[in-house]
MARMAR-586331 format. One line per field, with one value per residue (C-alpha): x, y, z; residue number from 1; residue in three letters. Coordinates in Angstrom, 2 decimals. Layout:
BEGIN
px	X,...
py	Y,...
pz	Z,...
num	NUM,...
residuo	ALA,...
END
This chain:
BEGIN
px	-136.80,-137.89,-134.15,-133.13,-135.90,-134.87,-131.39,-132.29,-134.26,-131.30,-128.49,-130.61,-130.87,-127.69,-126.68,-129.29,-127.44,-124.16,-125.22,-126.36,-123.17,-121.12,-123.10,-122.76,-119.28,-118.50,-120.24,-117.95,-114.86,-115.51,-117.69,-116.64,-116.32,-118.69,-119.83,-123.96,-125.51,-128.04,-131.06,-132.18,-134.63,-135.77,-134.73,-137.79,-137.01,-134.40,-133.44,-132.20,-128.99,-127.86,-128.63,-129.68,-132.20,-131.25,-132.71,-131.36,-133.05,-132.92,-135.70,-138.25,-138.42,-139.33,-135.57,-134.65,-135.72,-137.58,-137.53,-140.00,-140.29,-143.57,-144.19,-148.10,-147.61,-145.20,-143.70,-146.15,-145.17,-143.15,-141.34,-137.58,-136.67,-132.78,-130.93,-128.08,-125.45,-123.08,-120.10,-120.98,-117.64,-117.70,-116.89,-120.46,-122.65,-126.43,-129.18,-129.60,-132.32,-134.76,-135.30,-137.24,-134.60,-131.56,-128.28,-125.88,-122.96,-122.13,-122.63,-126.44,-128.02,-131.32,-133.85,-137.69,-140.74,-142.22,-145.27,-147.02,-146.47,-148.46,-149.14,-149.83,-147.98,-144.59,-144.02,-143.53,-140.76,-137.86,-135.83,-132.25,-131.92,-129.02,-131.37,-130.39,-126.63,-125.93,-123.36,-121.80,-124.90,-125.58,-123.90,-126.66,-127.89,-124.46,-124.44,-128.48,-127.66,-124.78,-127.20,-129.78,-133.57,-136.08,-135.42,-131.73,-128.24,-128.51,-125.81,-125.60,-124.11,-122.42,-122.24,-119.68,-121.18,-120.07,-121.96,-121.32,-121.80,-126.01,-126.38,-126.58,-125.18,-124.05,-123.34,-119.31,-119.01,-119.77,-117.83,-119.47,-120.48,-117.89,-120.92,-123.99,-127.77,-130.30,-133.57,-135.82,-139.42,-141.00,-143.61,-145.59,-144.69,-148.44,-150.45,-151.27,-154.63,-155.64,-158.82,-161.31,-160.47,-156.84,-155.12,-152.01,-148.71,-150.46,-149.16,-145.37,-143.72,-145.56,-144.53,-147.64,-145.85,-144.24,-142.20,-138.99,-137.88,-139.81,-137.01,-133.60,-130.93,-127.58,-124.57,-121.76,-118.43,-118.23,-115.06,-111.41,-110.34,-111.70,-114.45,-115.04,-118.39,-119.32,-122.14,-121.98,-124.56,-128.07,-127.02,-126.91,-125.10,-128.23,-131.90,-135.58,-135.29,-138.03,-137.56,-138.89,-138.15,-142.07,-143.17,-145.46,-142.89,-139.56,-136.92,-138.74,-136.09,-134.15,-131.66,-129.26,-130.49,-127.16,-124.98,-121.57,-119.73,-117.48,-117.55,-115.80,-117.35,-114.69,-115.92,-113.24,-113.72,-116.91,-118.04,-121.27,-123.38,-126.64,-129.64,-132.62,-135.02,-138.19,-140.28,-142.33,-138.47,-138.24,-135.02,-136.88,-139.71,-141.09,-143.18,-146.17,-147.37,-151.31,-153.12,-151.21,-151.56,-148.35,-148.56,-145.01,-145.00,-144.37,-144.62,-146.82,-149.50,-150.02,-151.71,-150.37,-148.10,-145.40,-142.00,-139.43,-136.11,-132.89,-129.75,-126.15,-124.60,-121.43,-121.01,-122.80,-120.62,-117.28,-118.37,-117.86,-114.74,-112.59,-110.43,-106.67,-106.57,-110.19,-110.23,-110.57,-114.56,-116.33,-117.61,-120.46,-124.25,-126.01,-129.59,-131.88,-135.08,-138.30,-140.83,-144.53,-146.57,-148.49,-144.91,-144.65,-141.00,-140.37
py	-170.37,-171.95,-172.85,-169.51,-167.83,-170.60,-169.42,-166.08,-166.64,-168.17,-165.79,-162.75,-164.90,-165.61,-161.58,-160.54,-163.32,-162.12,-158.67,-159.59,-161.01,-158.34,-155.45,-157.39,-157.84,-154.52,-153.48,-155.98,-154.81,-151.35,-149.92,-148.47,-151.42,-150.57,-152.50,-152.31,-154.02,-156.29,-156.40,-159.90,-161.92,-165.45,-168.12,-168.24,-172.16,-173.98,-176.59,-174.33,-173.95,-172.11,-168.53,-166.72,-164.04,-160.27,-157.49,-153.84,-150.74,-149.67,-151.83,-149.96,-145.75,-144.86,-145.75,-142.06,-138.64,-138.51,-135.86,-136.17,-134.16,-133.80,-133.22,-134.16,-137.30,-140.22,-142.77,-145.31,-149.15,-149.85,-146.43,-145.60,-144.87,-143.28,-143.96,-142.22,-143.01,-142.34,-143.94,-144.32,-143.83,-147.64,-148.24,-148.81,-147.11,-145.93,-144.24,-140.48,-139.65,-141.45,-139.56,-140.10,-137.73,-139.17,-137.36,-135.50,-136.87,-138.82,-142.44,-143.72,-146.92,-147.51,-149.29,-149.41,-149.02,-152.40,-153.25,-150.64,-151.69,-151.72,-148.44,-147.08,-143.30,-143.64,-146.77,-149.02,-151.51,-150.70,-153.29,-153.04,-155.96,-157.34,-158.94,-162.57,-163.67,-166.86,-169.15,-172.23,-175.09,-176.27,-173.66,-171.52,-173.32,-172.42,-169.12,-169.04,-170.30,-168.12,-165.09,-166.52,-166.56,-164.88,-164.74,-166.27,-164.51,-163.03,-161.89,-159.03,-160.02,-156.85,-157.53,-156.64,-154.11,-152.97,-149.85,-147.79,-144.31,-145.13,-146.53,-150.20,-152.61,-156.15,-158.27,-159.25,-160.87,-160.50,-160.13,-160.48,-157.99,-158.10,-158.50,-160.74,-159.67,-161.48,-160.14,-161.86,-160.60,-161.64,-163.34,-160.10,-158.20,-156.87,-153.94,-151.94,-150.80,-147.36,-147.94,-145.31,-142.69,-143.00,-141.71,-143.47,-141.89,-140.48,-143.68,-143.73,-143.43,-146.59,-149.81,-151.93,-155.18,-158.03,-160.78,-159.06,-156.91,-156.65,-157.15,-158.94,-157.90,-160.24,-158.40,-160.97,-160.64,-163.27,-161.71,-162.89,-159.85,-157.73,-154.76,-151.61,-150.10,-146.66,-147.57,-145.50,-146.23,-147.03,-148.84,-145.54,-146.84,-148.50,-146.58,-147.57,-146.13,-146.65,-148.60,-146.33,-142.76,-142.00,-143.02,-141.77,-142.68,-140.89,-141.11,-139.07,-137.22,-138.95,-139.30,-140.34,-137.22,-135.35,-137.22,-136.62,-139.76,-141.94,-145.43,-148.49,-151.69,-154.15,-157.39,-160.37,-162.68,-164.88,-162.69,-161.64,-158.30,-158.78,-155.38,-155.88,-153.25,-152.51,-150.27,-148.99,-147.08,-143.49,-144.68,-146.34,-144.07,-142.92,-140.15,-140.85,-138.30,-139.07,-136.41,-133.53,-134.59,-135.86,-138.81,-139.75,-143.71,-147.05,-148.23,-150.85,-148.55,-146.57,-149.30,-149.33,-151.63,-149.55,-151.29,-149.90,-151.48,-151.55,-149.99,-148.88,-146.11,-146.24,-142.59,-141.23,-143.10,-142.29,-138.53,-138.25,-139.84,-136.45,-136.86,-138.40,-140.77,-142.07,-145.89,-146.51,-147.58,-150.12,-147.33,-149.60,-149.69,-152.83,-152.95,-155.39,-157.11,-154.88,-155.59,-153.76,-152.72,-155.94,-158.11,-158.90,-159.06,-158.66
pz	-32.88,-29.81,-28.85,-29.35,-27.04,-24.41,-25.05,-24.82,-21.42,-19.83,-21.01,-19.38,-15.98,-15.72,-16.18,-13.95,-11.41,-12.57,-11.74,-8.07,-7.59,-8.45,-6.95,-3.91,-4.49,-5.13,-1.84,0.18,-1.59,-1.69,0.99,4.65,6.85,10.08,13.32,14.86,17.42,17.13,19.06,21.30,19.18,19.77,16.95,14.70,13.79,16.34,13.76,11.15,10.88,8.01,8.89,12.29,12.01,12.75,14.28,14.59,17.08,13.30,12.45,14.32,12.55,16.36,17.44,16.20,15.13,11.65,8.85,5.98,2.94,3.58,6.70,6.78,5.39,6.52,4.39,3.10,3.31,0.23,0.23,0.40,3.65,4.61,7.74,8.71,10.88,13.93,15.72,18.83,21.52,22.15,18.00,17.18,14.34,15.24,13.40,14.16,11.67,9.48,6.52,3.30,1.05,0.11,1.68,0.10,2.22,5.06,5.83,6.13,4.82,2.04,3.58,2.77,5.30,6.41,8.03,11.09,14.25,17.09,18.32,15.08,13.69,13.42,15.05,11.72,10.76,8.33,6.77,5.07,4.01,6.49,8.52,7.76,8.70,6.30,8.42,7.48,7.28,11.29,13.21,13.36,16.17,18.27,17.83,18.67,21.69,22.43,21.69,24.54,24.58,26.55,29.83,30.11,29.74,26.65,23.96,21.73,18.70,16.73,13.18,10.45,7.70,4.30,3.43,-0.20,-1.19,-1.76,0.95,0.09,2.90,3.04,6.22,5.94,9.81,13.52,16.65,20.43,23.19,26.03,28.53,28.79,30.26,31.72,32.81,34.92,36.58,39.69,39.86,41.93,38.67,37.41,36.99,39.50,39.26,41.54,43.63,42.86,45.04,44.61,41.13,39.42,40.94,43.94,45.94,45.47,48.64,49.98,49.05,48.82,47.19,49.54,47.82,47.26,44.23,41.35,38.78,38.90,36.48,35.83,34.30,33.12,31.75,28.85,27.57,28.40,29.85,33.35,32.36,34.27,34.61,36.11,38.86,41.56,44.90,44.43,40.98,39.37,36.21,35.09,34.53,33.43,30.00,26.93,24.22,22.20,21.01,21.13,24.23,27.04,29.13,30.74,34.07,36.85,38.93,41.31,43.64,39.91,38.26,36.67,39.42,38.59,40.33,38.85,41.20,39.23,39.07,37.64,37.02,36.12,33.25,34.06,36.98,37.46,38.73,40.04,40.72,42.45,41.38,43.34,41.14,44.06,45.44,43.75,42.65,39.75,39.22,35.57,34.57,32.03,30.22,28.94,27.37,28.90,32.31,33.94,36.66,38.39,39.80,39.70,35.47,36.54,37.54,34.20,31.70,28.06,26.00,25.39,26.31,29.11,29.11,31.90,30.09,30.93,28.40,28.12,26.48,29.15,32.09,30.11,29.96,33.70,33.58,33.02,35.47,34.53,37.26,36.08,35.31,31.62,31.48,28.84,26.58,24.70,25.79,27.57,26.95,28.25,26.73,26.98,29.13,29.75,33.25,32.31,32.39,28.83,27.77,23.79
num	1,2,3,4,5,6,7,8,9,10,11,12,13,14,15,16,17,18,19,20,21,22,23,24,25,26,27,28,29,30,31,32,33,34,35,36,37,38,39,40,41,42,43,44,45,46,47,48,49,50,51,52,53,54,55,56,57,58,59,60,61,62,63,64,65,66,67,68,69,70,71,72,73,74,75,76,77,78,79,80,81,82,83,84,85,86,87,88,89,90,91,92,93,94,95,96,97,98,99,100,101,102,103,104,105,106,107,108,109,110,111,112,113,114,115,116,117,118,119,120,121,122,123,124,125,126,127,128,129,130,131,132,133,134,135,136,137,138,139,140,141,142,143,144,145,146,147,148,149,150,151,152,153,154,155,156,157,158,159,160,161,162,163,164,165,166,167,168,169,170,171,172,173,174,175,176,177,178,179,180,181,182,183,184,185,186,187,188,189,190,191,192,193,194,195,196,197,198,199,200,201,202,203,204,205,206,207,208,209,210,211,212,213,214,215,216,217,218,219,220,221,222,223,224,225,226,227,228,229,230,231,232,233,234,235,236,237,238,239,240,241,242,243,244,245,246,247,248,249,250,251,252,253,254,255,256,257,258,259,260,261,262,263,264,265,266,267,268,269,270,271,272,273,274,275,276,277,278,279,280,281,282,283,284,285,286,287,288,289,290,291,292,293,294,295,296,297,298,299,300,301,302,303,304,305,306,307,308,309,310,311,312,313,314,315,316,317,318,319,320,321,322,323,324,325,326,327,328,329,330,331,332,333,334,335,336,337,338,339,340,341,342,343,344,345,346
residuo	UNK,UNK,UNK,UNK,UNK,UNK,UNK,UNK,UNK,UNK,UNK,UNK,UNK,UNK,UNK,UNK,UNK,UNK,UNK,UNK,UNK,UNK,UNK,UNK,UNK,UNK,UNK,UNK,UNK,UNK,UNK,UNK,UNK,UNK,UNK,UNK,UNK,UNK,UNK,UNK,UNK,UNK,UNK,UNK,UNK,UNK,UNK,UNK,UNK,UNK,UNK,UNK,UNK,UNK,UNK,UNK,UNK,UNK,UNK,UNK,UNK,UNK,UNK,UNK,UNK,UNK,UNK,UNK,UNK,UNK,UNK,UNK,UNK,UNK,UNK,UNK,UNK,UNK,UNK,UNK,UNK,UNK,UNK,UNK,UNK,UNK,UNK,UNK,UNK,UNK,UNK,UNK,UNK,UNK,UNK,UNK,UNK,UNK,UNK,UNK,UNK,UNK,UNK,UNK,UNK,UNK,UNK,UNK,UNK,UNK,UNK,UNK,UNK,UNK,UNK,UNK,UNK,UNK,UNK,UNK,UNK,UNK,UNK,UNK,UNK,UNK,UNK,UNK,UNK,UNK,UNK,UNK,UNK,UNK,UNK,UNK,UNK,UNK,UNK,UNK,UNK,UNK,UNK,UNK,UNK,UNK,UNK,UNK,UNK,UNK,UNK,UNK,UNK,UNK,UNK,UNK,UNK,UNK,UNK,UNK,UNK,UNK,UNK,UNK,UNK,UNK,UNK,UNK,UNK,UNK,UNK,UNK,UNK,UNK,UNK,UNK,UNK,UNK,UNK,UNK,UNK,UNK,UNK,UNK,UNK,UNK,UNK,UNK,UNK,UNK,UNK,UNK,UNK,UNK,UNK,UNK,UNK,UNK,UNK,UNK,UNK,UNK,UNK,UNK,UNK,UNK,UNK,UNK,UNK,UNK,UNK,UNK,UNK,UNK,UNK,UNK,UNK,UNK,UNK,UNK,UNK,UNK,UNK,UNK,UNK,UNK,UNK,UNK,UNK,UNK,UNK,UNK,UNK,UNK,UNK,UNK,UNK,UNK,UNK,UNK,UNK,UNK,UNK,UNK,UNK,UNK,UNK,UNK,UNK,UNK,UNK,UNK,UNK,UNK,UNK,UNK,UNK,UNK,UNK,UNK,UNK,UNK,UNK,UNK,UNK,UNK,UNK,UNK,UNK,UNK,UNK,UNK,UNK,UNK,UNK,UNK,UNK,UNK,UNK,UNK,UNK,UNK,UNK,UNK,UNK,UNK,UNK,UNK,UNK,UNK,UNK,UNK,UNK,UNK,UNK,UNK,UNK,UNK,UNK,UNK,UNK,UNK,UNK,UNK,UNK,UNK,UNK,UNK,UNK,UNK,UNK,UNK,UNK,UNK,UNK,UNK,UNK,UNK,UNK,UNK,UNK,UNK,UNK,UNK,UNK,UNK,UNK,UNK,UNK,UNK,UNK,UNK,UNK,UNK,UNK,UNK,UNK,UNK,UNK,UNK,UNK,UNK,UNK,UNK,UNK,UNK
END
């Protein structure tokens, strides 16, 4: 009797393995092959080398618009949560809606809501389950390196996706961004605090900070082959955007504001870019909204954690690039690593 039940125990282990297996299988076999970027992360544990750690914009519901069934009361931690998906013009899928009902058609994936993040309402974690890539045992480390840290030339890594019908998904490969970002913050970078008779914003056209700019951004081309940009003067290519869908923050208007230029910047295989930004220059200006009342300045002078980031969109840049004779531009997005009016970078 005893052998039996031991018998028993094993046999229904074994299916419940065999079953993992094939779902899994049957995912990599049978669902639509897709590509999404990853966002920077540092290596939890250097001296691992069997799997590198994965984070999406996906991962955080505040990435994109939400639509619950009830509309009182979000998701609770533990709950099905539904993604759904875009291509992008550079090839790459992104989330367009967070939803807690499962869609009829179209392409999303099934996730469930993770821990709240700081910030509180929507801003909570969502996880997939493709946020581990399992390599062969020690080259981990390589491609954690390739991928960059905090503060160096950093990597996107796009990863490989097969997604079914309900929305399961299973990591299949990865490929590399053609360009490389590195971030780096002076050391003047810190809150500016108003005096008591002055009110944040009221001081932008004077640049109170010596030392140079406040923020230097390196573009590289890591590919093998020459990439064209759209940056026309003043670096207009690039903005201050937030790295969150619900933020206080936005781009004031400036002298970029619906400019409809198309200037190539071609840079050759292992060529670099470099912007100085000074945030006190309207050209970098943000508008924080607190309460209803609307301030326009320099993002270190408006005290809260919420992240801004650099970025190039390559959707947007291709859009003005109507004309026939137009070079042929990168079409993917470049984001850089989010940083705070304090000078905390995620």
């Amino acid at each position: 009797m005893r052998s039996a039940l031991i018998l028993c125990c094993v046999a229904v282990q074994l299916g419940v393995l065999g079953y993992m297996v094939y779902g899994r299988e049957s995912v990599v076999t049978g669902g639509q092959r897709i590509y999404m970027a990853t966002a920077p992360i540092d290596p939890r544990d250097p001296f691992r080398g069997d799997f590198v750690r994965l984070q999406y914009p996906a991962n955080n519901i505040s990435s994109a618009p939400q639509q619950w069934s009830d509309n009182d009361n979000e998701p609770e931690r533990g709950d099905v949560i539904y993604a759904l998906l875009e291509e992008k013009p550079g090839g790459l899928h992104e989330v367009v809606l967070f939803t807690d009902m499962q869609p009829e058609d179209g392409l999303f994936l099934r996730g469930r809501r993770g821990r709240a993040l700081r910030g509180g309402g929507s801003r909570a974690s969502v996880r997939f389950g493709i946020e581990q890539l399992f390599v062969q045992q020690g080259s981990g480390i390589a491609i954690e390196e390739k991928r960059g840290v905090r503060g160096g030339m950093q990597t996107a890594m796009e990863v490989e996706i097969a997604v079914n019908k309900k929305g399961t998904a299973v990591l299949t490969g990865y490929q590399w961004s053609d360009l490389g970002i590195q971030i780096e913050l002076s050391d003047n970078f810190r809150l500016r605090v108003p005096d008591a008779n002055q009110n944040a914003g009221q001081n932008i056209n004077q640049n109170t900070d010596a030392g140079g700019p406040h923020i230097t951004l390196t573009i590289q081309n890591i590919s093998e082959d020459p990439v064209t940009l759209n940056n026309p003067g003043e670096n207009c290519g690039f903005r201050l955007e937030p790295a969150n869908l619900e933020s206080r923050y936005s781009e004031a208007p400036n002298s970029c504001t619906d400019l409809d230029v198309v200037e190539p910047l071609t840079l050759q295989p292992g060529q670099t870019h470099v912007i100085e930004i000074d945030l006190t220059d309207r050209r970098w200006l943000v508008r924080y909204d607190d309460n209803g009342k609307s301030s326009i300045g320099d993002m270190r002078e408006f005290d809260n954690n919420e992240m801004m980031r650099v970025v190039y969109r390559g959707a947007a840049s291709s859009a003005r690039a109507t004309d026939d004779e137009a070079p042929e531009l990168w079409p993917g997005d470049l984001l850089s690593q989010g940083f705070n009016s304090r000078g905390r970078v995620d």
